[in-house]
N, C-alpha and C positions, 0 to 999 in steps of 0.2 A: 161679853165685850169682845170686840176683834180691833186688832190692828190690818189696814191698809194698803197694800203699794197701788198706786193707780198711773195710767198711761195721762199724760199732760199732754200731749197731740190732740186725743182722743176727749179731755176736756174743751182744750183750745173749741179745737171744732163745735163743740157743742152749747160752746159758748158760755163758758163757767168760766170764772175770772180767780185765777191762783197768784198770791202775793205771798211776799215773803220777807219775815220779819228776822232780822240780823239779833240774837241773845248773846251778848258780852260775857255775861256769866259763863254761859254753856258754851260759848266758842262756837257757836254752830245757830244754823237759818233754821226755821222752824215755815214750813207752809202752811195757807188760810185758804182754805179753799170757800167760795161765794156761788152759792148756787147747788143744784140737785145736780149728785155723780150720778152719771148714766152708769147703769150696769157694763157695759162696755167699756168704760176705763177704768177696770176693777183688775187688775192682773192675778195679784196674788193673796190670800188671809190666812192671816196667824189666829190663834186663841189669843186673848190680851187678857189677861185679871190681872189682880194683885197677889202676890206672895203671903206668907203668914204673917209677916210685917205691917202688912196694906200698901207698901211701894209696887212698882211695877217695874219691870227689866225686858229688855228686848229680847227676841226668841234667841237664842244661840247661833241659832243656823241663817239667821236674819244676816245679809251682806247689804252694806251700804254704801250704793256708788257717792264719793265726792267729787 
């Protein structure tokens, strides 16, 4: 499994339709991406599994613009 970042210009353009849902709980937007990511708006990928637990935690060195 891998996590993510992708350029949203580089969707736009391609015409994939990115929405984004407001979670109360988490205090934080969550995106949906609709449509097939072109390899071109792929920027960056982490490893993504889960822990000995089975939860999953973001990479440490993962920075997140708000």
């Amino acid at each position: 499994m891998f996590l993510l970042e992708w350029d949203e210009d580089v969707l736009a353009a391609s015409n994939v339709r990115v929405e984004r849902e407001w979670v109360a709980s988490r205090g934080e937007a969550f995106a949906h991406v609709f449509g097939v990511v072109p390899l071109a708006a792929v920027r960056r990928v982490w490893p993504f599994g889960p822990d000995a637990d089975g939860g999953f935690q973001l990479p440490e060195n993962l920075s997140i613009a708000q």
